[in-house]
Chimera marker file (.cmm) of the C-alpha trace (Angstrom):
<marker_set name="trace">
<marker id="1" x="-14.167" y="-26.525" z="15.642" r="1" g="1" b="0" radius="0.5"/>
<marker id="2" x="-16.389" y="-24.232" z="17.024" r="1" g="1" b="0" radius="0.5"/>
<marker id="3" x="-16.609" y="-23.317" z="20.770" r="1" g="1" b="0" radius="0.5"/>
<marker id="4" x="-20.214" y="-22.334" z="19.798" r="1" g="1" b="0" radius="0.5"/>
<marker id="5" x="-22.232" y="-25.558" z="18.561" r="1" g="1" b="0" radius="0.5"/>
<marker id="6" x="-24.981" y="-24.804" z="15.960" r="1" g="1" b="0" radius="0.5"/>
<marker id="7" x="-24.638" y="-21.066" z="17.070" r="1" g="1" b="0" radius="0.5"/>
<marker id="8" x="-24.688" y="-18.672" z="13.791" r="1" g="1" b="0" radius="0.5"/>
<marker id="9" x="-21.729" y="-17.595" z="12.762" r="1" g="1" b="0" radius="0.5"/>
<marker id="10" x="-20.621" y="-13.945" z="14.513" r="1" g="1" b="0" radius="0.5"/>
<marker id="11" x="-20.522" y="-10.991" z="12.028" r="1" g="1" b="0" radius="0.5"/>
<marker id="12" x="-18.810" y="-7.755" z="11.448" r="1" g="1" b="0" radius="0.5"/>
<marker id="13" x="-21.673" y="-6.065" z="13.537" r="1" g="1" b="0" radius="0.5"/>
<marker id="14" x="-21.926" y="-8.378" z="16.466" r="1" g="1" b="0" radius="0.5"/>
<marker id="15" x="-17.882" y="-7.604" z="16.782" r="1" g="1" b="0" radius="0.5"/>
<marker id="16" x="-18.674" y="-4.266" z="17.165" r="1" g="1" b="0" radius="0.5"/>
<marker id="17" x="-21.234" y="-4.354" z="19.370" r="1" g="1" b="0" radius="0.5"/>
<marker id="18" x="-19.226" y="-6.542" z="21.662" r="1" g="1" b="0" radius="0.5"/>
<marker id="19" x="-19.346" y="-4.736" z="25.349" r="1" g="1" b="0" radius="0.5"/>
<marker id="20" x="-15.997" y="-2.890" z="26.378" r="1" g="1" b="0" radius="0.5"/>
<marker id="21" x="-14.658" y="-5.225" z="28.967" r="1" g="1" b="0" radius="0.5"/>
<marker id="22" x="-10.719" y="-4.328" z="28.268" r="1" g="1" b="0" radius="0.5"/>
<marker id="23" x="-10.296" y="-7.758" z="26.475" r="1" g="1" b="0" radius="0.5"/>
<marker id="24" x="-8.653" y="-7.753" z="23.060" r="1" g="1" b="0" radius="0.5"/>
<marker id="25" x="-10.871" y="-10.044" z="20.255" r="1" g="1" b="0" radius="0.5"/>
<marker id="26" x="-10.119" y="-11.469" z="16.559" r="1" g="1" b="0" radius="0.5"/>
<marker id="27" x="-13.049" y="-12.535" z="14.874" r="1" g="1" b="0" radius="0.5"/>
<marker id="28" x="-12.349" y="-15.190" z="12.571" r="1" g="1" b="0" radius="0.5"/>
<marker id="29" x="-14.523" y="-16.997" z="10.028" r="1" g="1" b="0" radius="0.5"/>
<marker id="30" x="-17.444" y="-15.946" z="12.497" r="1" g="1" b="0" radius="0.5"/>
<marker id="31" x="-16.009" y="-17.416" z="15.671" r="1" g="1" b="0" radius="0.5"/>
<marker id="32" x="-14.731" y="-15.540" z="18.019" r="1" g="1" b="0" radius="0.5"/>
<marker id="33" x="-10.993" y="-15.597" z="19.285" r="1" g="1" b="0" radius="0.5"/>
<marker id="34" x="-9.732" y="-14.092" z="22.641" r="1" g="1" b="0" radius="0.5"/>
<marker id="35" x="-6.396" y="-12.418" z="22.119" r="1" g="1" b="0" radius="0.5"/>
<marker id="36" x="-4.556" y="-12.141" z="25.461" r="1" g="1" b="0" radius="0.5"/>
<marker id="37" x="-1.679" y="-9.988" z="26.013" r="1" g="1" b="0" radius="0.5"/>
<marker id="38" x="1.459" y="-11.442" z="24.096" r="1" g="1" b="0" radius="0.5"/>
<marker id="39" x="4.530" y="-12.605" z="26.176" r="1" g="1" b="0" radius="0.5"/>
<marker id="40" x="7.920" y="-9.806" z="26.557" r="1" g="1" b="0" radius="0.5"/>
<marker id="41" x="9.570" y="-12.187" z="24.023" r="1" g="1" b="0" radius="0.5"/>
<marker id="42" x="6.861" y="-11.520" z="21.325" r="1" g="1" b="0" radius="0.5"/>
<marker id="43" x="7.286" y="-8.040" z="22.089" r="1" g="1" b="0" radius="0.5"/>
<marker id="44" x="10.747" y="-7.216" z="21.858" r="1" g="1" b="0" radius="0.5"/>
<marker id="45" x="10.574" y="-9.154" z="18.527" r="1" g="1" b="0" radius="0.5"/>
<marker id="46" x="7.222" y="-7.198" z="17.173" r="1" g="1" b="0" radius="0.5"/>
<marker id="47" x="9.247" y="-3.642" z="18.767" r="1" g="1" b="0" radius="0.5"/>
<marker id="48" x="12.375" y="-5.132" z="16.930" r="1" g="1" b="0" radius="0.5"/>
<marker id="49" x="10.990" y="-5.185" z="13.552" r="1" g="1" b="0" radius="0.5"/>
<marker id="50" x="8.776" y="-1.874" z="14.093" r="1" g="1" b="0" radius="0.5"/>
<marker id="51" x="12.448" y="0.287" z="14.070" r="1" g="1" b="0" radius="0.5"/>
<marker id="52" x="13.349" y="-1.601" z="11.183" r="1" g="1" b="0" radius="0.5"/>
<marker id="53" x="10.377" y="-1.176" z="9.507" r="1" g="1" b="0" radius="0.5"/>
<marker id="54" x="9.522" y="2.207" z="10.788" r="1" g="1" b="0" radius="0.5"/>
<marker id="55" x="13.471" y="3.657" z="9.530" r="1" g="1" b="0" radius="0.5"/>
<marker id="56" x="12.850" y="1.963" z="6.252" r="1" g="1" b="0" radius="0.5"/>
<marker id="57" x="9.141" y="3.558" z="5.713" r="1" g="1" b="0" radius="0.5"/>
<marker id="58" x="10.725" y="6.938" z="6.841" r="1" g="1" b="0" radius="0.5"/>
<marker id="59" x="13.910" y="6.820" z="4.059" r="1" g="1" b="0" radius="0.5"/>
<marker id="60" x="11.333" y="5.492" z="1.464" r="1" g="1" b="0" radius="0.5"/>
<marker id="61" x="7.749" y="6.621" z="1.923" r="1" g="1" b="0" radius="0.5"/>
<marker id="62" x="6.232" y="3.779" z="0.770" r="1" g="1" b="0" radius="0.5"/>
<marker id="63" x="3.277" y="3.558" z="2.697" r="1" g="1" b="0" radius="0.5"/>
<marker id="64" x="2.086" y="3.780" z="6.446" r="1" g="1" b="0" radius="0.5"/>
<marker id="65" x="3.249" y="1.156" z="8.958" r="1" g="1" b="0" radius="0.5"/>
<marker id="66" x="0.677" y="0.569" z="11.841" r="1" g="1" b="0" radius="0.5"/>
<marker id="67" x="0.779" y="-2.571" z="14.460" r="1" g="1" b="0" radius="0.5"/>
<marker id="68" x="-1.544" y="-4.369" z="17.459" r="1" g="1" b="0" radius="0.5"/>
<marker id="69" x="-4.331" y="-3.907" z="17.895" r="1" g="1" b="0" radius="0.5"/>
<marker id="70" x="-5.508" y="-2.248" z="14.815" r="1" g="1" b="0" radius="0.5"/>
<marker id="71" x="-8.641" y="-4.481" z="13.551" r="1" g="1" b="0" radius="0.5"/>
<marker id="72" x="-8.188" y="-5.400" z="10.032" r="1" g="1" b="0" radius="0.5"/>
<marker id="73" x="-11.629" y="-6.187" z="7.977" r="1" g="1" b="0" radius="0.5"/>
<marker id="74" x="-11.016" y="-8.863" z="5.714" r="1" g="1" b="0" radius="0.5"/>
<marker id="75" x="-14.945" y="-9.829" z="5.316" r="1" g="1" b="0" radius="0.5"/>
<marker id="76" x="-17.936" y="-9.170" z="7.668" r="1" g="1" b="0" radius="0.5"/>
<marker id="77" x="-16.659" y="-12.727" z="9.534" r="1" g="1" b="0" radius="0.5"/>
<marker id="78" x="-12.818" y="-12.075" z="9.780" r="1" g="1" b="0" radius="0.5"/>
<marker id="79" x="-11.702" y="-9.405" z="11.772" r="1" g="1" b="0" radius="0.5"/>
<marker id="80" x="-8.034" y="-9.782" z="12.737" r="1" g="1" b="0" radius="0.5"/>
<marker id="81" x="-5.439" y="-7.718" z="14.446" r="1" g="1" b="0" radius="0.5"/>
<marker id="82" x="-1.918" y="-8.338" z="13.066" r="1" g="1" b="0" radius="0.5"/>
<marker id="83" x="0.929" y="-7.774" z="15.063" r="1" g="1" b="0" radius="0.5"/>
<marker id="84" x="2.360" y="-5.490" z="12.102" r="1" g="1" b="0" radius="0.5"/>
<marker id="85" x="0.963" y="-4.597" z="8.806" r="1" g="1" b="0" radius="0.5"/>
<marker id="86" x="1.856" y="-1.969" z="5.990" r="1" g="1" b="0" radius="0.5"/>
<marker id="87" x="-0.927" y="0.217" z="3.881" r="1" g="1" b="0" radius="0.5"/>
<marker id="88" x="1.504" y="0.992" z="0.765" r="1" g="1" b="0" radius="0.5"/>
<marker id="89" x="0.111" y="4.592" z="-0.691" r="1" g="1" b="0" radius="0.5"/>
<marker id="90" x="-1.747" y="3.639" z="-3.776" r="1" g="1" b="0" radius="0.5"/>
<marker id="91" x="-3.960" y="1.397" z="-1.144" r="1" g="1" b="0" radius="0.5"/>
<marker id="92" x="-4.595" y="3.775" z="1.623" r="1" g="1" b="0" radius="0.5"/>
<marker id="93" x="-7.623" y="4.521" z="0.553" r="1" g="1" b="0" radius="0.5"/>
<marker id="94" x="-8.728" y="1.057" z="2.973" r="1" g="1" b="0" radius="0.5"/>
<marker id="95" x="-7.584" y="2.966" z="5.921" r="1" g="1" b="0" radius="0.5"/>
<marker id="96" x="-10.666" y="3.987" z="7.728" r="1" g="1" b="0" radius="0.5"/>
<marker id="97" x="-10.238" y="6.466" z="10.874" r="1" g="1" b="0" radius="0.5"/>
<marker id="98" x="-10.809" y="3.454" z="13.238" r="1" g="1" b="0" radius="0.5"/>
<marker id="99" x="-9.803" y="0.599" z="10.910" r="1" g="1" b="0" radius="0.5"/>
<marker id="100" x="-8.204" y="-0.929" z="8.085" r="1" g="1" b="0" radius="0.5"/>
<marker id="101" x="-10.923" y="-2.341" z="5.828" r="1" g="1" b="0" radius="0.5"/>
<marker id="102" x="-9.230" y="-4.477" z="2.845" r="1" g="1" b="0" radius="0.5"/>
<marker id="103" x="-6.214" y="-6.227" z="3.008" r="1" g="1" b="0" radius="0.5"/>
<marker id="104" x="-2.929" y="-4.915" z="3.840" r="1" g="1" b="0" radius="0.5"/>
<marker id="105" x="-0.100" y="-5.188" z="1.606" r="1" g="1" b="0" radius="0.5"/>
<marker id="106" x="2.097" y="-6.746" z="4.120" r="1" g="1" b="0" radius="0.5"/>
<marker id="107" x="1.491" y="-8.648" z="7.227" r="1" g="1" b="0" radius="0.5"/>
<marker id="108" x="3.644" y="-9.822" z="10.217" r="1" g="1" b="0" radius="0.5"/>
<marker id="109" x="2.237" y="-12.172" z="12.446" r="1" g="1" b="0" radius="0.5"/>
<marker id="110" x="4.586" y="-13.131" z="15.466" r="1" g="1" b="0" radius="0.5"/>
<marker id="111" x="3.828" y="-16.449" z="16.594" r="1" g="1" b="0" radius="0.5"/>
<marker id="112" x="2.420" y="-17.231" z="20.120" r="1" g="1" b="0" radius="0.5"/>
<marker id="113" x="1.843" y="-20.734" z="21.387" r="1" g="1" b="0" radius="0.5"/>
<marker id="114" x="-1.935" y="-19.563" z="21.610" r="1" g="1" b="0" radius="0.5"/>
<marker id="115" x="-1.980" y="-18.877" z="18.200" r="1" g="1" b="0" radius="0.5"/>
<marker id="116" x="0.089" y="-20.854" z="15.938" r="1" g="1" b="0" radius="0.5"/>
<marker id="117" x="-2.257" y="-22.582" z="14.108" r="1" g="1" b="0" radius="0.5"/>
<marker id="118" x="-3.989" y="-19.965" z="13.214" r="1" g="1" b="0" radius="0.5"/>
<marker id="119" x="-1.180" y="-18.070" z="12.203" r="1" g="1" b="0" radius="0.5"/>
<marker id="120" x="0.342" y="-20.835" z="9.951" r="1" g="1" b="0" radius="0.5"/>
<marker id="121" x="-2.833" y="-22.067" z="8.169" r="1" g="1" b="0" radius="0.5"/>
<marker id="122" x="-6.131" y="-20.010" z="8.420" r="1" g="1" b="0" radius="0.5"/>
<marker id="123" x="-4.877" y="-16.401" z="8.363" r="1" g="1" b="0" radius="0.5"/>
<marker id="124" x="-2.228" y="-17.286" z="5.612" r="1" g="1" b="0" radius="0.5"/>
<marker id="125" x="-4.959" y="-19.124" z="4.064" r="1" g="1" b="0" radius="0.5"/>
<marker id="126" x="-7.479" y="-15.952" z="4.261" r="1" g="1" b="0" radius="0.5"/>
<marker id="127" x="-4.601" y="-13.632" z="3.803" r="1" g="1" b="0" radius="0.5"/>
<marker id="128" x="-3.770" y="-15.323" z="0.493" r="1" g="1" b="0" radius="0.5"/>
<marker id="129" x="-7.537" y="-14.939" z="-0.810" r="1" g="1" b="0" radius="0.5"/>
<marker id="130" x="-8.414" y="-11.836" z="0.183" r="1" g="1" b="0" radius="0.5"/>
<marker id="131" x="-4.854" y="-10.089" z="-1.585" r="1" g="1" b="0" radius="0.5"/>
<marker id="132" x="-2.439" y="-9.304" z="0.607" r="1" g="1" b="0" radius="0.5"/>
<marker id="133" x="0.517" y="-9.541" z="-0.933" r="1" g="1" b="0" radius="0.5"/>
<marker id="134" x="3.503" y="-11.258" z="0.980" r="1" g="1" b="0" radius="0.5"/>
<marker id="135" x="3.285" y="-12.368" z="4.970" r="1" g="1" b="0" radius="0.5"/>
<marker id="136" x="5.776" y="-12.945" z="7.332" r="1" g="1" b="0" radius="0.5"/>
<marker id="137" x="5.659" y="-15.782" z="9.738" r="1" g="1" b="0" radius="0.5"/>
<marker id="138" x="7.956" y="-14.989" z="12.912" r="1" g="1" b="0" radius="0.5"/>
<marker id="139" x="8.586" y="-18.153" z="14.929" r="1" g="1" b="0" radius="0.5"/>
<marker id="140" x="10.430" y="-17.223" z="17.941" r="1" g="1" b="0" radius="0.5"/>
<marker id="141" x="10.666" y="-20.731" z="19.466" r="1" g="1" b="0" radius="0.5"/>
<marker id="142" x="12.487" y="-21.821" z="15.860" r="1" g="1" b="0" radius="0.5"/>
<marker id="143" x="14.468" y="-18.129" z="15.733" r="1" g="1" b="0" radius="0.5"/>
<marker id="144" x="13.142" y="-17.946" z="12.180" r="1" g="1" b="0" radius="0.5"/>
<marker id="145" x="11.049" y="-16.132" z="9.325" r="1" g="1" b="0" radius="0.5"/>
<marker id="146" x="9.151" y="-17.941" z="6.950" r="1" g="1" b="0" radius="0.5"/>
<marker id="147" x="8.296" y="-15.185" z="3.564" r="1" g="1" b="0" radius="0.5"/>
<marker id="148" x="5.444" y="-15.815" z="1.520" r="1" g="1" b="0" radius="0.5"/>
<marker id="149" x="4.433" y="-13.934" z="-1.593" r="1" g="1" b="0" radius="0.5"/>
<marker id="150" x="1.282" y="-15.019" z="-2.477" r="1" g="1" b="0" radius="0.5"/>
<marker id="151" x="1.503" y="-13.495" z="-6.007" r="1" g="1" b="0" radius="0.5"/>
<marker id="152" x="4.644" y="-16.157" z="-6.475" r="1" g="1" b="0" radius="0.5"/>
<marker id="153" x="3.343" y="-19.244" z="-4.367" r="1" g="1" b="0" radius="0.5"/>
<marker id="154" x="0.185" y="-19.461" z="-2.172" r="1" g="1" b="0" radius="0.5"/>
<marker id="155" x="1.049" y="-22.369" z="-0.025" r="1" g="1" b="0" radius="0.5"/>
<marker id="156" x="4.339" y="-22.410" z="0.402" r="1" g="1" b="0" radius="0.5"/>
<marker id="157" x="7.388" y="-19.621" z="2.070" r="1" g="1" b="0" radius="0.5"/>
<marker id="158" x="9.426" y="-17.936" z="-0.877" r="1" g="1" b="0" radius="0.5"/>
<marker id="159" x="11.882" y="-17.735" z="1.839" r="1" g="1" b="0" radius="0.5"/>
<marker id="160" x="13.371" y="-18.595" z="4.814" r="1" g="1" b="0" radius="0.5"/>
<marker id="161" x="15.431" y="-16.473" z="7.020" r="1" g="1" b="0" radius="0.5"/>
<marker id="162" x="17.224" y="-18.229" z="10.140" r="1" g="1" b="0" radius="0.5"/>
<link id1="1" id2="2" r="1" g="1" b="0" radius="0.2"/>
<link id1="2" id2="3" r="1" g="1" b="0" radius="0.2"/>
<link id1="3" id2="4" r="1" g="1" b="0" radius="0.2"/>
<link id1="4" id2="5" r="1" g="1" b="0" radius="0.2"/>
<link id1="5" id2="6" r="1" g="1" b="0" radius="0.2"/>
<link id1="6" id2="7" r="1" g="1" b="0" radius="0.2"/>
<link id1="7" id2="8" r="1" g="1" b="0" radius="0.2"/>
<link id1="8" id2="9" r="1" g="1" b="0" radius="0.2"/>
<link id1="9" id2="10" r="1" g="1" b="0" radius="0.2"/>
<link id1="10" id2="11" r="1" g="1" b="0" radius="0.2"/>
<link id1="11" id2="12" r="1" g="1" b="0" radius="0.2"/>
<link id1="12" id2="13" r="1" g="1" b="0" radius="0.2"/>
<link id1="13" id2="14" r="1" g="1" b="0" radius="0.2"/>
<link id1="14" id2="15" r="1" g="1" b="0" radius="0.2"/>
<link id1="15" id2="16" r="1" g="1" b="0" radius="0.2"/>
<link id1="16" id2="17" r="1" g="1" b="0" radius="0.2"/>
<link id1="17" id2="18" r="1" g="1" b="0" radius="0.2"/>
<link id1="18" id2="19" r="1" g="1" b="0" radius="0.2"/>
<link id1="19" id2="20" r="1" g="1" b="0" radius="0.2"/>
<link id1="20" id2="21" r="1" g="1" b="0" radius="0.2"/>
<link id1="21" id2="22" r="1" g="1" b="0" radius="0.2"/>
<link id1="22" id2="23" r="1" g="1" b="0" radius="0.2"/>
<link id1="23" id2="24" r="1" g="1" b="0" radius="0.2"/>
<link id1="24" id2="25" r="1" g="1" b="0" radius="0.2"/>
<link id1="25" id2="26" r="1" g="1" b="0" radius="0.2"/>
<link id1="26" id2="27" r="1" g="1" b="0" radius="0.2"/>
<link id1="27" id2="28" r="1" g="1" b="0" radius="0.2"/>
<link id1="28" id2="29" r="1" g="1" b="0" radius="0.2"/>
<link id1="29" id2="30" r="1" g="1" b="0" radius="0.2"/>
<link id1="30" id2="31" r="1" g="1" b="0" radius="0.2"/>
<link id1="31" id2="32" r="1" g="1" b="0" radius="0.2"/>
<link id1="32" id2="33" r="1" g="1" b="0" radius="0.2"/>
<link id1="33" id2="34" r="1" g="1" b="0" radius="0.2"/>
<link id1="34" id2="35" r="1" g="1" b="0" radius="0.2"/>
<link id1="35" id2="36" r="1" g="1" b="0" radius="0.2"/>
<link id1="36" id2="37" r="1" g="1" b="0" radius="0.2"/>
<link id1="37" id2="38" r="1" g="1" b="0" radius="0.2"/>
<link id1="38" id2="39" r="1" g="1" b="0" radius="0.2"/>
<link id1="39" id2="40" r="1" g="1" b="0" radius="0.2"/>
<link id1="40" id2="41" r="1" g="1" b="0" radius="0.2"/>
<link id1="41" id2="42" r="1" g="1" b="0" radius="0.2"/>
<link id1="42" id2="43" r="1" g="1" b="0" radius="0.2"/>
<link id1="43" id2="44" r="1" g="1" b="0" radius="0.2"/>
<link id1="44" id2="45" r="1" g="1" b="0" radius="0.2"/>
<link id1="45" id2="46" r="1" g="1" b="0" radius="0.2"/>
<link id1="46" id2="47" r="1" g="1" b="0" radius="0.2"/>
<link id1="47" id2="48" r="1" g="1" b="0" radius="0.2"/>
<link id1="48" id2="49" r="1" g="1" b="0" radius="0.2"/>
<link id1="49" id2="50" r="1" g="1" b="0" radius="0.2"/>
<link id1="50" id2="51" r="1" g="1" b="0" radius="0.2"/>
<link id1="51" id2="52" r="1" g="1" b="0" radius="0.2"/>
<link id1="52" id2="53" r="1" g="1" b="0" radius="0.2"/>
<link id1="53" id2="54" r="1" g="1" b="0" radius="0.2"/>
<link id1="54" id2="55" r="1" g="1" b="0" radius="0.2"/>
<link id1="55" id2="56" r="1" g="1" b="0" radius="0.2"/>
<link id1="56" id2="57" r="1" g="1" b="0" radius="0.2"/>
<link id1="57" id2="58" r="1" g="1" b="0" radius="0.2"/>
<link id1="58" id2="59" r="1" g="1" b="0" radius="0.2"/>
<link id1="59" id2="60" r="1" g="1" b="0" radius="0.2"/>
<link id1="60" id2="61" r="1" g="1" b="0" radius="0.2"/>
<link id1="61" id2="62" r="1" g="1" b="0" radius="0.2"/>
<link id1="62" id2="63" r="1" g="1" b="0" radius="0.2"/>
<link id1="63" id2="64" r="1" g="1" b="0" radius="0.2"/>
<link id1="64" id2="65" r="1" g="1" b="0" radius="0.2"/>
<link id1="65" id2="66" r="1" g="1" b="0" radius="0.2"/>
<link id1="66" id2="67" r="1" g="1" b="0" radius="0.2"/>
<link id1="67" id2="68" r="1" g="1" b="0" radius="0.2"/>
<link id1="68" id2="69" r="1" g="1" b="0" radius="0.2"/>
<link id1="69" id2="70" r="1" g="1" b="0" radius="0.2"/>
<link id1="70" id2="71" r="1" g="1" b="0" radius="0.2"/>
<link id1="71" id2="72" r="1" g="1" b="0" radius="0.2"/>
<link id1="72" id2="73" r="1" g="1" b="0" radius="0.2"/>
<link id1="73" id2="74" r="1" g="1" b="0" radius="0.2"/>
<link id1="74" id2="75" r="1" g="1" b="0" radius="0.2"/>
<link id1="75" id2="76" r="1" g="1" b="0" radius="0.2"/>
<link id1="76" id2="77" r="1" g="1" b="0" radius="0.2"/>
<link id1="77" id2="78" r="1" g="1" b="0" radius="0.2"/>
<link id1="78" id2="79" r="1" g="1" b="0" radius="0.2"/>
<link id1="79" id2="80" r="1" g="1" b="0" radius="0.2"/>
<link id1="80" id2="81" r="1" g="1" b="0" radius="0.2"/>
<link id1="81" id2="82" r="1" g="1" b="0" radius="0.2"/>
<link id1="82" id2="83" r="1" g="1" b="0" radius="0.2"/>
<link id1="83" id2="84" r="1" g="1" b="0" radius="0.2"/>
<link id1="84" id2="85" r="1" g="1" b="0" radius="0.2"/>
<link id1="85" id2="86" r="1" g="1" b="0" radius="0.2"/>
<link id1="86" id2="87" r="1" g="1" b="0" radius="0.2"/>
<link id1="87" id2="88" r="1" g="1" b="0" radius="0.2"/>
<link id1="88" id2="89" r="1" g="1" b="0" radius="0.2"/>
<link id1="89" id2="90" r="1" g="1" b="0" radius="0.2"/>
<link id1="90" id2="91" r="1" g="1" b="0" radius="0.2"/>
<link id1="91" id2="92" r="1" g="1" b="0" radius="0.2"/>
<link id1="92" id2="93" r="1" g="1" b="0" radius="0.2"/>
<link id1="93" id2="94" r="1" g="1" b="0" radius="0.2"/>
<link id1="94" id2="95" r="1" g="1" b="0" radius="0.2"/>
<link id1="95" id2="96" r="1" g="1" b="0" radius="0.2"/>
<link id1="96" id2="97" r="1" g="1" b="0" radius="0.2"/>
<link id1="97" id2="98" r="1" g="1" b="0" radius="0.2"/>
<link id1="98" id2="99" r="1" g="1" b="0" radius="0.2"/>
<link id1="99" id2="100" r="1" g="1" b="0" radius="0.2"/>
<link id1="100" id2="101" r="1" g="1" b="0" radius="0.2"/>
<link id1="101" id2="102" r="1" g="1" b="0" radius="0.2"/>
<link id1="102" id2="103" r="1" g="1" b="0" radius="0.2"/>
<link id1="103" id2="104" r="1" g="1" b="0" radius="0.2"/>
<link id1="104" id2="105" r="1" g="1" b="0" radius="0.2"/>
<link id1="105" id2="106" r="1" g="1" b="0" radius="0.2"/>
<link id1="106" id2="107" r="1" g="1" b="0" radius="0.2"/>
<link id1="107" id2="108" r="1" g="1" b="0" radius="0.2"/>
<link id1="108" id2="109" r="1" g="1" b="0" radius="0.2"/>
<link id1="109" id2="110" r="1" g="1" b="0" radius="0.2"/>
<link id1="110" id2="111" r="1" g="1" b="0" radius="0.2"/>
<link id1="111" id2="112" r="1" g="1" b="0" radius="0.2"/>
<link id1="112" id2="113" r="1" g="1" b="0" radius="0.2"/>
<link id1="113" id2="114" r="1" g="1" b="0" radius="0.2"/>
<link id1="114" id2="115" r="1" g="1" b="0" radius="0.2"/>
<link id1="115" id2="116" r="1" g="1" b="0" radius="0.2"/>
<link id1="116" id2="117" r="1" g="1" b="0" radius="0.2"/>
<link id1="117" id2="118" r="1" g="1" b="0" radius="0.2"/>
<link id1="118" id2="119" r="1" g="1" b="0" radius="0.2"/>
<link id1="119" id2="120" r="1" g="1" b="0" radius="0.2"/>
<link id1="120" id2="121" r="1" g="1" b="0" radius="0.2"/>
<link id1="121" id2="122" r="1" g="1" b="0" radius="0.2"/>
<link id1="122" id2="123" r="1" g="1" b="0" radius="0.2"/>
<link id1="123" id2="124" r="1" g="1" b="0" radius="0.2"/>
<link id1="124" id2="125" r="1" g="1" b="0" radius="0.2"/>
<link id1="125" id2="126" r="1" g="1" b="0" radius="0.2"/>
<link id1="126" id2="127" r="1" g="1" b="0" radius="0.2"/>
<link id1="127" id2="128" r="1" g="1" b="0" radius="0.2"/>
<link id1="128" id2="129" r="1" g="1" b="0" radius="0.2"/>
<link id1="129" id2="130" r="1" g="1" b="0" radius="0.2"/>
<link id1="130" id2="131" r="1" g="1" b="0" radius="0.2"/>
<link id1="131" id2="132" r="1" g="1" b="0" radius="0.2"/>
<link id1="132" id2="133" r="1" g="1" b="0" radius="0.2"/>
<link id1="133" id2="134" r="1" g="1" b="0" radius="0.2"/>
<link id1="134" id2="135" r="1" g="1" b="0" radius="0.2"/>
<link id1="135" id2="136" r="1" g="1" b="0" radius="0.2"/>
<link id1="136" id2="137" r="1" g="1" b="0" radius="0.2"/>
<link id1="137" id2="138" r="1" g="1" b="0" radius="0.2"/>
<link id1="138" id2="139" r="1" g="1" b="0" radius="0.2"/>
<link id1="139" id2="140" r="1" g="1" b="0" radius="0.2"/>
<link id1="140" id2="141" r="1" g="1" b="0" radius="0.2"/>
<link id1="141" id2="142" r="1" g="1" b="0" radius="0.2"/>
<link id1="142" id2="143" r="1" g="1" b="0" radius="0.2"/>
<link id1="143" id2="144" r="1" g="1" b="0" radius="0.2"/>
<link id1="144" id2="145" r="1" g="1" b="0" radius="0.2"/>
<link id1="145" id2="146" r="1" g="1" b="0" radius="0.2"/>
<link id1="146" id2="147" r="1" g="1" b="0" radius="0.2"/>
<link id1="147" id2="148" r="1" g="1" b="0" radius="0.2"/>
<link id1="148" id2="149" r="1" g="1" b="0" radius="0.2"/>
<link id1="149" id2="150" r="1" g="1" b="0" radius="0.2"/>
<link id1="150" id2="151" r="1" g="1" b="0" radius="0.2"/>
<link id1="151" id2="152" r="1" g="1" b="0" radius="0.2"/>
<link id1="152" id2="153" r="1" g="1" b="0" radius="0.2"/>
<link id1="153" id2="154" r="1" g="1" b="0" radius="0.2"/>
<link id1="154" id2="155" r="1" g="1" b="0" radius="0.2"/>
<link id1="155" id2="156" r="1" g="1" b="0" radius="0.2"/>
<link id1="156" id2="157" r="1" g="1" b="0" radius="0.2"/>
<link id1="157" id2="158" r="1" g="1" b="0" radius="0.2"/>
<link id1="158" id2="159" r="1" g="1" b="0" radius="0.2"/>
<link id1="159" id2="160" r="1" g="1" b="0" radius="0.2"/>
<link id1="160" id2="161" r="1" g="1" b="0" radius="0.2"/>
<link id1="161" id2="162" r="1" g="1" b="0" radius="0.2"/>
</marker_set>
């Protein structure tokens, strides 16, 4: 539901010309979304799985690893940050000098009580139709990871790691 009643939706440009006031923003489907400052929890999970990843990217140069806040440009109304996402080579050709614009291969989203829902429906949703190619839900409360490969099964994990 939108915080903004018969407002137009926001756009890629009105992100961007969004005043500097050291707040972190998602824009998604043309609303926008405040992202404060995840909890220590999230973060030791998110610096957790940026080693892992990070070792395994630097034994098999697969592509480039990047993480928060990095916007992602799915489509001029969804611009998200995800906690961790990987360019593989033959794709970095999306990777702008400020930006990722096109959808990552891989996507970890690390779930926060202020974002759940959007993590488990509309950005897997999105994510799914705009080609990324298998997302990782991390649900610290539940001390588990759900894997989707959308290229297997759009709606539902492939796996689930406890």
């Amino acid at each position: 539901m939108s915080g903004r009643p018969q407002a137009p939706s926001l756009t890629e440009d009105d992100y961007y010309n969004l005043p500097d006031n050291g707040l972190r923003y998602q824009l998604i489907e043309g609303e926008l979304h405040m992202a404060p400052a995840p909890n220590l929890y999230h973060q030791t999970i998110s610096g957790n799985l940026e080693f892992v990843l990070r070792s395994y990217l630097e034994q098999n140069p697969l592509g480039i690893f990047l993480h928060a806040p990095v916007d992602v440009v799915l489509r001029r109304d969804s611009i998200w940050q995800p906690d961790i996402f990987v360019v593989l080579n033959a794709n970095r050709h999306i990777l702008a000098e400020q930006r990722c614009k096109g959808a990552p291969d891989f996507i970890v989203e690390i779930l926060s009580p202020n974002n759940k829902e959007l993590d488990l429906y509309t950005k897997r949703i999105i994510y799914a139709q705009q080609g990324v190619t298998e997302y990782w839900i991390v649900d610290p409360e539940a001390k588990e990871i759900f894997i989707y490969r959308f290229n297997e099964n759009m709606s539902e994990p492939v796996a689930q790691i406890r």
